[in-house]
C-alpha positions in Angstrom: 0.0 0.0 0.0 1.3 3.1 -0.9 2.2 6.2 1.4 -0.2 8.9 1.5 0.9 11.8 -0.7 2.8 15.3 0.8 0.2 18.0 0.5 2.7 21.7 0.2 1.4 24.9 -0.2 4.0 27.3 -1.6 4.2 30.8 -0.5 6.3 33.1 -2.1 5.7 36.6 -4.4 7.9 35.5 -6.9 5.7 33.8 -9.9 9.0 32.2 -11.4 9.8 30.6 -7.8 6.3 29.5 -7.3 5.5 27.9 -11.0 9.3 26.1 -10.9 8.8 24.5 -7.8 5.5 23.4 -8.6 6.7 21.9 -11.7 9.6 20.2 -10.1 8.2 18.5 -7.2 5.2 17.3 -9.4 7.9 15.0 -10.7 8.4 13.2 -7.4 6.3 10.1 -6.6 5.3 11.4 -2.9 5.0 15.1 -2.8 1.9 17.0 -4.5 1.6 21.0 -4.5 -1.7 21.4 -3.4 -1.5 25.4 -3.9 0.4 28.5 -4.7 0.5 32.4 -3.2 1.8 35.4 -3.6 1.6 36.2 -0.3 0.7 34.6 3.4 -3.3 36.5 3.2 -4.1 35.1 -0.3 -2.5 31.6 1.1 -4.4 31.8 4.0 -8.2 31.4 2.2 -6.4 28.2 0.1 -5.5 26.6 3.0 -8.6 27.1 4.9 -10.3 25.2 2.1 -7.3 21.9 2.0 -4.9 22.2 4.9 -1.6 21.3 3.9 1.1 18.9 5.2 4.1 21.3 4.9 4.1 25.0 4.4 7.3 26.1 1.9 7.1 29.6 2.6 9.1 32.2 1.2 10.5 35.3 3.9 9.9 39.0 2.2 6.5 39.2 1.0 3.5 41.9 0.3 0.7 42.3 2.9 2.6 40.0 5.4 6.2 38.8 6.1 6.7 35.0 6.1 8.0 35.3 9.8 4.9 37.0 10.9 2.8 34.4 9.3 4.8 31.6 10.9 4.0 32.7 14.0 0.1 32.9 13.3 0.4 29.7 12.3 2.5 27.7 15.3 -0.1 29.7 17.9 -3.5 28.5 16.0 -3.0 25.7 13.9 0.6 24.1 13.9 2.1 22.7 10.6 5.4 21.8 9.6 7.1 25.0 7.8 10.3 25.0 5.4 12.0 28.4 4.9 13.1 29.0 1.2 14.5 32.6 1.1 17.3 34.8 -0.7 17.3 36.7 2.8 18.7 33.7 4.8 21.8 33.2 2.6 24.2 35.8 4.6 23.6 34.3 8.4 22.4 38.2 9.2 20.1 36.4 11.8 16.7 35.8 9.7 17.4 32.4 9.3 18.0 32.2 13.0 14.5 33.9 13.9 12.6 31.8 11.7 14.2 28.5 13.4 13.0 30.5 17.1 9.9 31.0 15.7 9.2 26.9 14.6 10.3 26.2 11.3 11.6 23.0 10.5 14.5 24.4 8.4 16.1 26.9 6.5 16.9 26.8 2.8 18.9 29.6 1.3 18.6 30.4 -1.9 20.8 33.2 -4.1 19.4 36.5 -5.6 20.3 35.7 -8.7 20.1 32.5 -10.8 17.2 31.4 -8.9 16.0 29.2 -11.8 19.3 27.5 -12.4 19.6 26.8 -8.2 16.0 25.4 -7.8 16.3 23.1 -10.6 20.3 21.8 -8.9 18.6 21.8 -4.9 15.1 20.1 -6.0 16.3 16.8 -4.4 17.6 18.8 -1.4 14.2 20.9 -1.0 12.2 17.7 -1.5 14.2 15.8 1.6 13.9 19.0 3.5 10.0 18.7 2.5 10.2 15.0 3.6 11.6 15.6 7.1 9.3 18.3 7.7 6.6 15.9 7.5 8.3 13.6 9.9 8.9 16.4 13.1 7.1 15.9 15.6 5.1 17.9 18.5 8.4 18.5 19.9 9.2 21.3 16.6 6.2 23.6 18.4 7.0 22.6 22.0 10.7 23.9 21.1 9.7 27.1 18.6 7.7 28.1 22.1 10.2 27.4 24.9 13.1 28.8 23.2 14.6 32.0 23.8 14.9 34.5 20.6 17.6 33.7 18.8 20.6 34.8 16.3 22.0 31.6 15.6 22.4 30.4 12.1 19.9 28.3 10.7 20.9 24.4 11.1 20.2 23.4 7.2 20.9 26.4 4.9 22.5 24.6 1.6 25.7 26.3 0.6 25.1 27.8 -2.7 28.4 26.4 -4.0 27.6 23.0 -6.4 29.3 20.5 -7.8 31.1 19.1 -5.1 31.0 17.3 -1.6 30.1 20.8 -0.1 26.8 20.8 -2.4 24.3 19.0 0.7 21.4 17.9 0.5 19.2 18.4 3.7 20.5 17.6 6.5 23.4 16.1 4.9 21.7 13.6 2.8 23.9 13.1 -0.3 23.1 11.3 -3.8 26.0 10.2 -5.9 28.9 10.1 -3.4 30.2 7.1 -1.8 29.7 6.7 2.0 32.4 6.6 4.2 32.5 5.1 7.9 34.7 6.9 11.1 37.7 4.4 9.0 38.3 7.2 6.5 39.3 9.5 9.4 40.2 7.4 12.3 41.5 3.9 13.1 39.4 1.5 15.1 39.2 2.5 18.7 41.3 1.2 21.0 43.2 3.3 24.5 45.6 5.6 23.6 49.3 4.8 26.1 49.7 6.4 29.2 47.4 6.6 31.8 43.9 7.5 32.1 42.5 9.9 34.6 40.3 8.5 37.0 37.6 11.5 37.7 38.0 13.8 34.9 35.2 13.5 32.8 34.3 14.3 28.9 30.7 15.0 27.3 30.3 14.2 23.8 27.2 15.7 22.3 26.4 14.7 18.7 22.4 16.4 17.1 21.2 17.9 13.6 17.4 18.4 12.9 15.7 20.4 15.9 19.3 20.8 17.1 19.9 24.3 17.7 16.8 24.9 19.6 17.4 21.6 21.9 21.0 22.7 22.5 19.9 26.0 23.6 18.1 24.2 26.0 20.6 21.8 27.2 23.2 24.4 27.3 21.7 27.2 28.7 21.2 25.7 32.2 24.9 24.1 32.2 26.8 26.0 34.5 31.1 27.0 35.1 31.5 23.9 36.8 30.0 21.3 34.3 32.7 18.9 32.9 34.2 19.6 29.3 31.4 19.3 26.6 32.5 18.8 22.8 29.6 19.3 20.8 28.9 18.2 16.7 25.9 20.1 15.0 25.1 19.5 11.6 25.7 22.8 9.9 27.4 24.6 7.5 30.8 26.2 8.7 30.1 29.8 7.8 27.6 29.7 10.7 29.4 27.9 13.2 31.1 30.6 15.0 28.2 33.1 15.3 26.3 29.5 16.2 28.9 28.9 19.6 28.2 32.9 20.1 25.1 32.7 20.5 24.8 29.7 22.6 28.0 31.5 24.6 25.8 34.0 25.6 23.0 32.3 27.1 25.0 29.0 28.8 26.7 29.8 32.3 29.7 28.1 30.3 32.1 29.0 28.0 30.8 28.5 24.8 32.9 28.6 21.4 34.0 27.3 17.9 37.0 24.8 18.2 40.0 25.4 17.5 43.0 23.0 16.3 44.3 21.9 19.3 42.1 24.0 21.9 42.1 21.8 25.2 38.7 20.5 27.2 38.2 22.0 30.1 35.9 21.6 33.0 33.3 24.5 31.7 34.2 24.8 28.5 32.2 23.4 25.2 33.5 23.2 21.9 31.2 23.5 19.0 32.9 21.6 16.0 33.4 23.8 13.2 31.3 23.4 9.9 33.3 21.7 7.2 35.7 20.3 9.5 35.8 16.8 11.8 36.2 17.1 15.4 38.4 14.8 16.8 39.6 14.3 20.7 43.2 13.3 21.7 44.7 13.1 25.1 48.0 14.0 26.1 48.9 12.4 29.6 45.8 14.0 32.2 44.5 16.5 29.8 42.1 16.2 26.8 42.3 18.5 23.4 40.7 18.6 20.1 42.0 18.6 16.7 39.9 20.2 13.4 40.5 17.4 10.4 40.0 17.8 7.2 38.3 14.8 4.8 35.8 12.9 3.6 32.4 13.3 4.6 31.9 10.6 7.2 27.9 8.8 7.8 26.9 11.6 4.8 28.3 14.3 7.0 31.4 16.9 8.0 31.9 16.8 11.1 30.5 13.5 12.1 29.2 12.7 15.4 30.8 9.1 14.4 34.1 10.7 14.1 33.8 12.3 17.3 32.5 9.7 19.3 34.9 6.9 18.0 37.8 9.3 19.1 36.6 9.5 22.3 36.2 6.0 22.9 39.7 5.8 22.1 40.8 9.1 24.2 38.7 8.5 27.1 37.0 5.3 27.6 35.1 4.7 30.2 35.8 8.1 31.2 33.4 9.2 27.8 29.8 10.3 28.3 28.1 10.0 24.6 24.9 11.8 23.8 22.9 11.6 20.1 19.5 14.2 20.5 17.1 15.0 17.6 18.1 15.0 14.2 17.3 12.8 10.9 19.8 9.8 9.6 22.0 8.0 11.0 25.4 9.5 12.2 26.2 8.6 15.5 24.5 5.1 15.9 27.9 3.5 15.2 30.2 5.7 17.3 28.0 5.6 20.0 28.2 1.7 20.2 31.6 2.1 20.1 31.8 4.1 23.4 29.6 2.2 25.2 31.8 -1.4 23.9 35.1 1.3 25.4 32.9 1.3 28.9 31.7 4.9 28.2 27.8 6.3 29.9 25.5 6.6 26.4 22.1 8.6 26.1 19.7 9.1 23.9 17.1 11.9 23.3 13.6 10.3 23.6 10.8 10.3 20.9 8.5 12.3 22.5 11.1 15.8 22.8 13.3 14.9 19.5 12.1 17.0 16.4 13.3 14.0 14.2 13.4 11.0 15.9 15.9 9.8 13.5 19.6 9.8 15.3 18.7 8.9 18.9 16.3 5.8 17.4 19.2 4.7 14.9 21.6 4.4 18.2 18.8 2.5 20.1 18.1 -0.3 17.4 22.4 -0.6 17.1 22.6 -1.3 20.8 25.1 1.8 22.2 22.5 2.9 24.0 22.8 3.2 27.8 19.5 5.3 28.4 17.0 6.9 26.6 16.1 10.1 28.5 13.9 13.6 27.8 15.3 16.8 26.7 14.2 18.4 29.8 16.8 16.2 31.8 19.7 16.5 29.5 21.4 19.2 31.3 21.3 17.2 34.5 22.9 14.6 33.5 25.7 16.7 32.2 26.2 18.1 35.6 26.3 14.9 36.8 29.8 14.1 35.8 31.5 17.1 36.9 34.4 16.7 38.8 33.7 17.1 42.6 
């Protein structure tokens, strides 16, 4: 029996945008354009008549902004909501607001060529459409708990194509090989020398729904949480302003890593976009290293990278985390901390966007827990060194 078909209304003043996209979706099997608008008051008397299943709605429009009508629609009648705007593609902080204000994700799209970049990002804009459909409750429970933001949108597509750094949501890729943690790291194993007894290292990996959630959990960590390295699917123009933001509202220090920067009790390192995050040791202390290289589990950095290496740098010293997000990076890695004797966690269902990640981990077995958003933090603060 076949799935029921996507329903998507498409908002968006531009005629060209609104007859391409219609045209180019028609040719996938599961998503239908229901409707078209020029604008979020004409959209609104369509909809009322056949809701949709996904809004793709467009930013800078007559009558109404696509911001203002987002939030109409999370406060009366929540629907998943993709963001396809020209205004997102510099990171000056409307991608950011839309993600505060419940959209599912951001796609940017250039000023210019816009018929050339729809046609190359059609199979990125339809997975984006796809995991819209798939986010739960917890998108709106998020969109209204969070704090206003001016981080960077967690799935704007660099406009650059051609190459490994053309992504398709969320990292989804079509016509590249998949690599494992192997093309980056050897098989975990300890690193020589000897292994601190109390010191120890948080590991958190998330992409769907992850900028919102890690506001969450790091907003309530405190100075004296243990070191916390963090991988968040996202492009790597967006990264720093990303650890900026989440700086200013975490009692931590908060920041992009750095080659070489050491862990520190209170500190979290936010890998950089475009590079893998990797942890060493050096006798008692813990540092990072920024590696180039193939995209690992679809994505750069991947939270299999970074967990494997710290299996290897810490052990059963490790504490592994995978929260919301869609695929599959992480499931590995994670099973590979918990066979090194590290603590493992997943997000649950019920507060994941995409219940993708954290249930990918379950089914592979490295999972220790499965626990809430709401108690995240706490368990961070649990292994701080007394």
């Amino acid at each position: 029996m076949n799935a029921p078909l996507i329903r998507v209304m498409v908002v968006d003043d531009s005629s060209v945008v609104r007859q391409l996209v219609q045209q180019l979706l028609a040719e996938t099997v599961d998503i239908r354009v229901i409707g078209t608008a020029p604008d979020p008051v004409f959209a609104l008397r369509k909809m009322n008549q056949e809701w949709p299943d996904v809004i793709l709605l467009d930013i800078e429009m007559p009558r109404m902004d696509g911001i203002t009508f987002l939030k109409q629609i999370m406060a009366t009648r929540p629907t998943p909501v993709v963001m396809c705007s020209s205004r997102a593609e510099d990171g000056n902080g409307v991608a950011a607001a839309a993600l505060a204000a419940g959209a599912v994700s951001v796609i940017a799209r250039p000023q210019l060529g816009v018929r050339d970049f729809l046609h190359e990002a059609v199979a990125e804009l339809a997975c984006a459409i796809r995991a819209a459909v798939q986010a739960g409750p917890a998108a709106r429970v998020l969109a209204a708990a969070a704090p206003r933001s001016n981080a960077p949108a967690a799935h704007m597509r660099p406009v650059k194509a051609g190459s490994e750094e053309m992504l398709h949501h969320d990292g989804w890729m079509s016509g590249l090989q998949r690599y494992s943690a192997d093309a980056v790291l050897n098989p975990p194993g300890p690193e020589d020398g000897p292994r601190p007894v109390t010191a120890r290292i948080v590991a958190i990996a998330a992409s769907t729904g992850g900028p919102q959630a890690l506001e969450r959990v790091l907003g309530r960590l405190g100075p004296g949480c243990p070191g916390v390295v963090v991988v968040q699917h996202m492009p790597q123009r967006f990264t720093r302003s990303f650890a900026e933001r989440l700086h200013r509202l975490s009692g931590a220090e908060v920041r992009e890593a750095e080659h070489q920067d050491m862990v520190l009790p209170g500190r979290v390192l936010i890998a950089p976009g475009g590079k893998h995050l990797v942890v060493r040791r050096d006798g008692l202390q813990y540092y990072v290293e920024t590696l180039d290289g193939p995209l690992v589990s679809r994505h750069k950095p991947s939270a299999d990278v970074l967990f494997r290496s710290l299996a290897k740098a810490a052990g059963g010293n490790a504490v592994g985390i995978i929260m919301t997000g869609m695929g599959d990076d992480g499931a590995h890695g994670l099973k590979e901390m918990a066979a090194c004797g590290g603590a493992t966690y997943a997000q649950d269902e019920a507060s994941s966007v995409v219940f993708g990640m954290p249930k990918e981990a379950i089914q592979l077995g490295g999972v220790g827990d499965v626990i809430a958003l709401e108690n995240i933090s706490a368990v961070i603060e649990q292994y701080a060194s007394r």
